[in-house]
C-alpha positions as CSV (number, residue, x, y, z in Angstrom):
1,X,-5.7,35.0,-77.2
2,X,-2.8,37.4,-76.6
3,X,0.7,35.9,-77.2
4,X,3.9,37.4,-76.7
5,X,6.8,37.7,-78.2
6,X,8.5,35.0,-77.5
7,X,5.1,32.6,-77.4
8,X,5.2,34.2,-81.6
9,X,8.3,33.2,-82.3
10,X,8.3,29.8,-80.8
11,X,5.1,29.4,-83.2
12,X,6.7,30.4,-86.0
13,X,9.4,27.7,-85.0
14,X,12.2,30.0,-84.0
15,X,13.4,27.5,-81.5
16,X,12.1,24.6,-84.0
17,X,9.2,22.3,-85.4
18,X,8.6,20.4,-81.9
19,X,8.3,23.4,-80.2
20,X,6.4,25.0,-82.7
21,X,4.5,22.3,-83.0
22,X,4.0,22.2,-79.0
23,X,2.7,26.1,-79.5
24,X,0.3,25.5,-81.6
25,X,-1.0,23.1,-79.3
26,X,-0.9,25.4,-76.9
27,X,-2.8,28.4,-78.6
28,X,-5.7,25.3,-79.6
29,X,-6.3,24.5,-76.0
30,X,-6.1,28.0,-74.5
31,X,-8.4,29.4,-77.1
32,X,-11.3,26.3,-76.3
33,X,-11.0,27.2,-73.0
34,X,-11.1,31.2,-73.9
35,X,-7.9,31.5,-72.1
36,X,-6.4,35.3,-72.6
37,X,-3.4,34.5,-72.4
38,X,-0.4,32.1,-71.5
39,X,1.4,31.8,-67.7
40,X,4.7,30.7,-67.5
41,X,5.3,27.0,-65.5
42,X,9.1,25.8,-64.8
43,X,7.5,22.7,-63.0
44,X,6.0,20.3,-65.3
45,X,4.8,16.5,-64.5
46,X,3.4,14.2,-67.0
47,X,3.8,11.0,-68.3
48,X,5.6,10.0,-71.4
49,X,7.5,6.7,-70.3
50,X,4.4,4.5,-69.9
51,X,3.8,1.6,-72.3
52,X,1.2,0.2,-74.5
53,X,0.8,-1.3,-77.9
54,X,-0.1,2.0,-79.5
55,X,3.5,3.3,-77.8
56,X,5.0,-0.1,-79.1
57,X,3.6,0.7,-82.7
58,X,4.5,3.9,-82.6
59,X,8.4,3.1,-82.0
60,X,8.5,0.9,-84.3
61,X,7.6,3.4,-86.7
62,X,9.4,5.9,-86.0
63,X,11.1,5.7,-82.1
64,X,10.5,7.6,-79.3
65,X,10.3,10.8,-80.9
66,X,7.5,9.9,-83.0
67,X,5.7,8.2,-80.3
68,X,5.8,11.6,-78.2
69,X,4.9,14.1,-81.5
70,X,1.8,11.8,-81.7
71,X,1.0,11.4,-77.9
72,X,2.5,14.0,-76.0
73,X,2.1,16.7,-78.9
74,X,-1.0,15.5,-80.8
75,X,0.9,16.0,-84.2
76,X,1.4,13.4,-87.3
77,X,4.5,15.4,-88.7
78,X,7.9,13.5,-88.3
79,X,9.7,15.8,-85.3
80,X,12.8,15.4,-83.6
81,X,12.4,16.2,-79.7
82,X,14.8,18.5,-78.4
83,X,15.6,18.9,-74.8
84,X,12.6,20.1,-72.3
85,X,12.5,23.6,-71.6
86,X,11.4,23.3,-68.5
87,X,11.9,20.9,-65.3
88,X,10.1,18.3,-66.0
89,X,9.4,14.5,-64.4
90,X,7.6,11.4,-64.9
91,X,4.5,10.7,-62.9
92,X,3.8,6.9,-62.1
93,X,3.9,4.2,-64.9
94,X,3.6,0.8,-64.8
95,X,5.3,-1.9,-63.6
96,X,9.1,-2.0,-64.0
97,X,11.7,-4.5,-63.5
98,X,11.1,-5.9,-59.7
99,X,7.8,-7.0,-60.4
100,X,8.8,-9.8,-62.9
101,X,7.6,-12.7,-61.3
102,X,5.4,-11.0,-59.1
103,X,2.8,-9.3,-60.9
104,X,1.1,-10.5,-64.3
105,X,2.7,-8.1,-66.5
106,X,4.2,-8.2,-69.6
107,X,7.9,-8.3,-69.9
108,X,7.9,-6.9,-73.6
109,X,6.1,-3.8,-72.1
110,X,8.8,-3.3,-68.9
111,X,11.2,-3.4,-71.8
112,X,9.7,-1.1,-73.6
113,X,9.4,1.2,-70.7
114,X,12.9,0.7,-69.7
115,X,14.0,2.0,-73.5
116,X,11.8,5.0,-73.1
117,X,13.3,6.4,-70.1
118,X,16.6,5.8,-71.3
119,X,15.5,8.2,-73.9
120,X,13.7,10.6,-72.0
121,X,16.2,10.6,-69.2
122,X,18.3,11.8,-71.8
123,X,16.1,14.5,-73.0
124,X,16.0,15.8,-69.2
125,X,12.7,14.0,-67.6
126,X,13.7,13.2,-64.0
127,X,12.0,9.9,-64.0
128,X,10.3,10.0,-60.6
129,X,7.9,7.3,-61.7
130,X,5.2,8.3,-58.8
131,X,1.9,9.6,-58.1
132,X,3.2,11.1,-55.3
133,X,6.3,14.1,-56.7
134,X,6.0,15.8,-53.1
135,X,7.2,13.2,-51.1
136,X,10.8,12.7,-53.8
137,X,11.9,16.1,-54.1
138,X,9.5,17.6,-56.2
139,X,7.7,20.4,-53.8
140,X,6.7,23.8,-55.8
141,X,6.9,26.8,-53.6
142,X,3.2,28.8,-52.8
143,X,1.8,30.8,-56.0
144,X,3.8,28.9,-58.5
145,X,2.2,28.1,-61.5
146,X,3.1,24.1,-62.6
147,X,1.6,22.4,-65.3
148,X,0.6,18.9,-63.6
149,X,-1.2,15.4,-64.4
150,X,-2.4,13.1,-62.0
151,X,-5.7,14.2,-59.8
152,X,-3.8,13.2,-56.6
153,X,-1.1,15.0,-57.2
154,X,-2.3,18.0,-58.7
155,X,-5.5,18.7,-55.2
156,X,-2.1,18.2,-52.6
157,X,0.1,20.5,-54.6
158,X,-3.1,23.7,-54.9
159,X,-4.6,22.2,-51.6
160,X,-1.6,22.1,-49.4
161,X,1.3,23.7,-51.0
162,X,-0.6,26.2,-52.5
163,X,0.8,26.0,-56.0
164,X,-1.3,26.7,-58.6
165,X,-2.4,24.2,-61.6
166,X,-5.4,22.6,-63.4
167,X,-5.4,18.7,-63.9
168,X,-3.9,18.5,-67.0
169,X,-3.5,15.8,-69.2
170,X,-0.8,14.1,-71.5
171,X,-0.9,16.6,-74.7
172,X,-0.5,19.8,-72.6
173,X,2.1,18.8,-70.2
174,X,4.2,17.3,-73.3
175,X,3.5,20.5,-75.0
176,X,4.7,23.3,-71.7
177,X,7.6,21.2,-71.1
178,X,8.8,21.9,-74.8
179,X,7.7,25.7,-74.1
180,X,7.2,26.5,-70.3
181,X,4.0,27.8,-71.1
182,X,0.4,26.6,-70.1
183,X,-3.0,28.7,-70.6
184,X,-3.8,31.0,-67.7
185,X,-6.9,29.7,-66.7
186,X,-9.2,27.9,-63.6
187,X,-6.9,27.2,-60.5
188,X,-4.3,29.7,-62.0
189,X,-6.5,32.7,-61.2
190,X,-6.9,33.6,-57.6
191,X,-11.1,34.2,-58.0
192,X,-11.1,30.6,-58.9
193,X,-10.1,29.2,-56.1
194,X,-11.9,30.3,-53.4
195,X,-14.4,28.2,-51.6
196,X,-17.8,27.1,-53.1
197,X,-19.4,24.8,-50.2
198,X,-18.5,24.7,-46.5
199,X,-18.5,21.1,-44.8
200,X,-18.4,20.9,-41.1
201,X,-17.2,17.6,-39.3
202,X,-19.0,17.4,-36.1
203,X,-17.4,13.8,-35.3
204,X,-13.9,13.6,-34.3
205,X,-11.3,13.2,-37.8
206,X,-8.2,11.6,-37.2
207,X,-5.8,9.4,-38.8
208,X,-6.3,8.2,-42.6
209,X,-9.0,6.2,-42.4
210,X,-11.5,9.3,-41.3
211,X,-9.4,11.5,-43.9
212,X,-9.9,9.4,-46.5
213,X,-13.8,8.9,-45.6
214,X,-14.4,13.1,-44.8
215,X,-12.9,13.7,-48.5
216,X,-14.9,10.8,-50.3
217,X,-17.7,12.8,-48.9
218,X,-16.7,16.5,-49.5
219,X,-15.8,14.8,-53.3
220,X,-19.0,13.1,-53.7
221,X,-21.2,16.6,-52.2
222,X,-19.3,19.1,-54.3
223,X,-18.5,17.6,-57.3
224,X,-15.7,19.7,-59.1
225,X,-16.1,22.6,-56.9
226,X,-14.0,23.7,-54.2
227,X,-14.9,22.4,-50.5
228,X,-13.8,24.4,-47.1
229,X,-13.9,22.1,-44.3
230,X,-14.1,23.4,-41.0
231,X,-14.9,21.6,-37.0
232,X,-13.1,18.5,-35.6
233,X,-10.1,18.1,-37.5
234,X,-6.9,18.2,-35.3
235,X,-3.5,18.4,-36.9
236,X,-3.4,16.4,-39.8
237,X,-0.2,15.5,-41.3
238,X,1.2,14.6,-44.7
239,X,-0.4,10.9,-45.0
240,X,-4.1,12.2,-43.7
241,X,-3.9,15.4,-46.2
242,X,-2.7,12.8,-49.2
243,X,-5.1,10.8,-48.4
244,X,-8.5,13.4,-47.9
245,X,-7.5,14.6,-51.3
246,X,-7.0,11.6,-53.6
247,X,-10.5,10.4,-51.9
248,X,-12.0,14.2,-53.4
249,X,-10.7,13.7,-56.6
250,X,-12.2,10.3,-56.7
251,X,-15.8,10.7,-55.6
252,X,-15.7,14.3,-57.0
253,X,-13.3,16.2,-59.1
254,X,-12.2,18.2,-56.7
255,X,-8.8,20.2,-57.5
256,X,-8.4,22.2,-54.6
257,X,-9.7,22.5,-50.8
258,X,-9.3,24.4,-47.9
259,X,-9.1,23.4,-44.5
260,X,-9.1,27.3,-42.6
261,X,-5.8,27.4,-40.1
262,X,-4.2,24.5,-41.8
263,X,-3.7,24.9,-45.2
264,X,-2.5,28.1,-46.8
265,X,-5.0,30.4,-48.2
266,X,-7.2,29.7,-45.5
267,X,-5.9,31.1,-42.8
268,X,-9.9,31.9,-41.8
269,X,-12.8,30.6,-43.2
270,X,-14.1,33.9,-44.7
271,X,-10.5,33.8,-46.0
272,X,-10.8,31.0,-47.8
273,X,-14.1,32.1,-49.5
274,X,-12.6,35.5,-50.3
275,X,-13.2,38.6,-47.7
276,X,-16.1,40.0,-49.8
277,X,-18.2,36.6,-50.1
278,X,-20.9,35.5,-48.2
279,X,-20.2,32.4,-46.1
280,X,-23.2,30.0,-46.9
281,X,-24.6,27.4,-44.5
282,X,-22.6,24.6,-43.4
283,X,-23.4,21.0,-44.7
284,X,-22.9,18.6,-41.8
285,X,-21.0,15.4,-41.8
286,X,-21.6,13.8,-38.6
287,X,-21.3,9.9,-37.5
288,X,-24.3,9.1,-39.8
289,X,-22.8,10.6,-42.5
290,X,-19.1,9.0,-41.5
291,X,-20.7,5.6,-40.6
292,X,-23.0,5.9,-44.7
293,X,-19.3,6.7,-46.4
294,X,-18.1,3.3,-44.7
295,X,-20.5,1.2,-45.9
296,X,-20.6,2.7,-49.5
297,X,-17.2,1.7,-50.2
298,X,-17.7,-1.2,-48.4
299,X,-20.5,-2.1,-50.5
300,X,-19.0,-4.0,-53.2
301,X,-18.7,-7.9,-52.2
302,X,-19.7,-9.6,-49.8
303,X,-16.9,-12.6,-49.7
304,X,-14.8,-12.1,-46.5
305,X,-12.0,-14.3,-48.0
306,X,-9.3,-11.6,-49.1
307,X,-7.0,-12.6,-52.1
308,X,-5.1,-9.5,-52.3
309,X,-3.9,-6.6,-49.8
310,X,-2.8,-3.6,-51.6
311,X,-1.3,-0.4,-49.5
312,X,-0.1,2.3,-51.2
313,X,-2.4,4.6,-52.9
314,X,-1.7,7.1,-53.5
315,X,2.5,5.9,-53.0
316,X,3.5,5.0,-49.6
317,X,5.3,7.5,-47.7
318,X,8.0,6.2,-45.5
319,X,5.9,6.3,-42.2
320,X,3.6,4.2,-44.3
321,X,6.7,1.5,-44.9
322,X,7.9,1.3,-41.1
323,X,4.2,0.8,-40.0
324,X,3.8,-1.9,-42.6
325,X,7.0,-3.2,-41.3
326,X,6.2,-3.0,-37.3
327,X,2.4,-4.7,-37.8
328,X,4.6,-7.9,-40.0
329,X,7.1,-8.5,-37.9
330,X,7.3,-12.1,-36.7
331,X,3.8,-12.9,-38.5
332,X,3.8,-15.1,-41.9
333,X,1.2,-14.0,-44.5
334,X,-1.3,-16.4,-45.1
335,X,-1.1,-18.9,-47.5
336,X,-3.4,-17.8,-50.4
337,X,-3.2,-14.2,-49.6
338,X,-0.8,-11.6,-51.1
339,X,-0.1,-7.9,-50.1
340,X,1.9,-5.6,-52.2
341,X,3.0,-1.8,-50.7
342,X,3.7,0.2,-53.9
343,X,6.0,3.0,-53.4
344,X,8.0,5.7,-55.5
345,X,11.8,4.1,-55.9
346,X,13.1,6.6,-54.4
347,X,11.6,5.7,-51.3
348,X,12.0,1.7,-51.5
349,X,15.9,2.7,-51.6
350,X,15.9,4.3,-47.7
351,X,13.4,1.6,-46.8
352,X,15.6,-1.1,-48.1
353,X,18.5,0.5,-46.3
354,X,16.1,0.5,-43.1
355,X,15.6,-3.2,-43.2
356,X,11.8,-2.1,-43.6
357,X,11.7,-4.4,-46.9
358,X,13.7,-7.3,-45.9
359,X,10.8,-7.5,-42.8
360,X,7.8,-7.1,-44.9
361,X,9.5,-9.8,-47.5
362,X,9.9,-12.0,-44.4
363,X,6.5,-12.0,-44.1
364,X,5.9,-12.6,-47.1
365,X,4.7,-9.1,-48.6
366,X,6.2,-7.3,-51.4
367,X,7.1,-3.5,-52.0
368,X,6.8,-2.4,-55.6
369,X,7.5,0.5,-57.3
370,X,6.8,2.8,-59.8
371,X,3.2,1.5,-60.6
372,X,-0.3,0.5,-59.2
373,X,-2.8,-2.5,-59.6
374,X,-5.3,0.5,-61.2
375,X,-2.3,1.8,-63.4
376,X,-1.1,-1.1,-65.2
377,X,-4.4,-3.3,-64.7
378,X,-2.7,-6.1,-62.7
379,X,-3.3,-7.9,-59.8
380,X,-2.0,-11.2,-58.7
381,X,-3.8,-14.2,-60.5
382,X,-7.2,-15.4,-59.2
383,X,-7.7,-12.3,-57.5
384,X,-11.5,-11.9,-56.9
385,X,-11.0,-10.2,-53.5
386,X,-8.9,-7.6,-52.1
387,X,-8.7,-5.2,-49.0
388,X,-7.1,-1.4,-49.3
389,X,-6.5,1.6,-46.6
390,X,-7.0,3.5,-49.9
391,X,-10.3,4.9,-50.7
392,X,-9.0,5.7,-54.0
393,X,-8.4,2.0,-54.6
394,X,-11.7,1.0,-53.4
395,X,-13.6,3.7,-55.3
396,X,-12.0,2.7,-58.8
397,X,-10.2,-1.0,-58.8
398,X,-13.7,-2.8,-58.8
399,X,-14.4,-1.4,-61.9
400,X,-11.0,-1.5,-63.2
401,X,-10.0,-5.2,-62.7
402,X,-14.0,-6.7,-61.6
403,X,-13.2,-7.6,-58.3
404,X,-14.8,-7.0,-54.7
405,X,-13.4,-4.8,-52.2
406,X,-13.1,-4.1,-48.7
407,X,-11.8,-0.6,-47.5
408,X,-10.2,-0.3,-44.2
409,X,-7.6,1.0,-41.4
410,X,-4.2,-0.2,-42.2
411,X,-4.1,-2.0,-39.5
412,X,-7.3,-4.1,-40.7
413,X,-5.2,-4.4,-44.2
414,X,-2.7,-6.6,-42.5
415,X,-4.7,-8.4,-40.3
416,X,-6.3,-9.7,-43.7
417,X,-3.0,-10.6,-45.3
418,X,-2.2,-12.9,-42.2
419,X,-5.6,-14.3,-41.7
420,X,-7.0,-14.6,-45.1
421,X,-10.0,-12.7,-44.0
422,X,-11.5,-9.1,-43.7
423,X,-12.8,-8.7,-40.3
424,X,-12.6,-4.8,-40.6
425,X,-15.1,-2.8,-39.0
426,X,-15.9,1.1,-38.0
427,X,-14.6,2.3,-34.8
């Protein structure tokens, strides 16, 4: 693999042994992946903050820095852990301080996470603590190359913002934060991210609901390839486009989409499979094929008494928060229901100052922050039943916690929290 200068030097631990270290990482990975070289990324999101008892070993052994040579770095030598490089935040995490009480979590671990970003704040994370780094200031501009975890995350930012990055896990994001360098390879090469399968809805998409479904479908049809989607789509906005794309990367592995006069390298559909490429023949999804999604994640239970309501997946936006708000007002949640709406903090702070929380607390809902039920393996006790707008949630929390599901509109997901019951059905 061809390094430059500067990627030699930092090898040969001119700027020291954490970077060097973080290098020779580097070179590893790009070399199994038969990368030719290196790109430069000053937009890197990963996760270093969250807990668990090998993190709580690790500090104990040796403190944070330890804990992120051996995690973050995949090295067993004793480092000290300069300053990132590179702009670099914390993804989501699990639960933090406002959900003692509320959710079964262990407070040892929300201490633990509160010492660790205390020290990576000071080492220049910006603790975001979200799934969701668009919708709290972190928005990369077209064509930039990031280096970015979470699969949410990563399909909005090639999809939508037309940044490019691979899903990348904990050890490479640690290591180009240290050295603002990732291998060039997969979504950061233009040939690779042109369509593979066209999908035309010939049934009306609108709102999340439909989003969610059309991109559990398109996930589920071409796997880890790249769909273009084309017929009935409207004008989707931020919430449908979140949510079509965490639904891809569930059922699929999809990284990146294209929906032709919508998102931006598709400005046509022979655009977005490259002006040389044969278009191939559309695969339909129709009302069969909207009404077969439906009851596949609506497949796994059949108890219509709902424990749990959880909106928020990925993290609420504030249009999310107001609706929540406006369906709860002057309603009581029912007695052995709960509903949590998890958010990034950022957020929670304008709702709060909306009076969105204090009217979903009135109810008797919560908002939470910087976690998920899926993240931190936690829902409220007893929970055998719960009810999501998130086909995310549905598609992985069964299997997660071993409870049954219902997926709905978000409008069925609070009906459920006052009634106790899921009376959700297809429109």
């Amino acid at each position: 693999m061809l390094l430059t200068d500067s990627d030699k030097a930092m090898l040969d631990g001119a700027d020291g042994a954490a970077t060097a270290a973080a290098m020779d990482l580097l070179v590893r990975y790009g070399r199994a992946l038969d990368a030719e070289r290196l790109c430069d990324v000053r937009n890197v999101a990963g996760t270093m903050t969250q807990p668990s008892p090998v993190k709580a070993q690790l500090v104990r052994e040796g403190g944070w820095d330890k804990a992120y040579a051996v995690i973050n770095l995949d090295s067993d030598e004793d480092l000290e852990i300069p300053a990132m490089r590179v702009p670099t935040c914390q993804l989501q995490q699990s639960f933090g301080p406002d959900s003692e009480g509320i959710a079964p979590y262990p407070k040892e671990m929300i201490e633990l996470q509160s010492d660790a970003e205390s020290f990576y704040g000071r080492k220049g994370v910006n603790i975001l603590a979200t799934c969701t780094p668009y919708q709290v200031g972190n928005i990369p501009v077209r064509g930039e190359h990031l280096a970015w975890m979470e699969s949410s995350a990563v399909v909005y930012a090639n999809s939508v913002l037309g940044a490019r990055t691979n899903c990348e896990g904990t050890a490479s994001t640690g290591a180009a934060s240290l050295t603002g360098r990732i291998p060039c390879w997969g979504n950061h090469h233009p040939d690779n991210r042109r369509g593979t399968h066209l999908i035309e809805a010939r049934t009306k998409v609108d709102g999340p609901l439909d989003w969610g479904m059309l991109g559990y479908f398109a996930g589920g049809l071409v796997e880890d390839e790249r769909p273009v989607v084309t017929g009935e789509l409207g004008q989707p906005d931020l919430l449908d486009l979140k949510h079509f794309g965490a639904a891809a990367a569930s059922s699929g592995g999809v990284e990146i989409y294209h929906l032709p006069g919508i998102t931006p390298e598709a400005p046509t559909t022979q655009a977005a499979f490259g002006t040389a490429a044969p278009v191939p023949e559309a695969v339909p999804y129709g009302p069969r094929e909207r009404r077969a999604v439906y009851e596949d994640l609506n497949s796994q239970g059949d108890r219509t008494e709902v424990d749990f309501v959880l909106l928020g997946c990925p993290h609420a936006s504030l249009d999310q928060v107001r609706e929540t708000a406006r369906l709860l007002e002057g309603r009581t949640l029912h007695s052995g229901t709960q509903l949590w709406l998890m958010v990034p903090r950022a957020l929670r702070a304008t709702a709060d100052r909306n009076g969105w929380t204090a009217a979903i607390e009135r109810a008797g809902g919560r908002v939470l922050t910087d976690s998920c039920p899926a993240m931190s393996r936690s829902a409220p006790p007893g929970t055998r039943v719960f009810a999501t707008d998130s086909a995310k949630q549905a598609h992985y929390l069964p299997a997660i916690l071993g409870i049954e599901a219902w997926f709905g509109t978000h409008e069925d997901c609070v009906s459920a929290a006052v009634t106790g019951r899921w009376k959700g059905e297809l429109r």
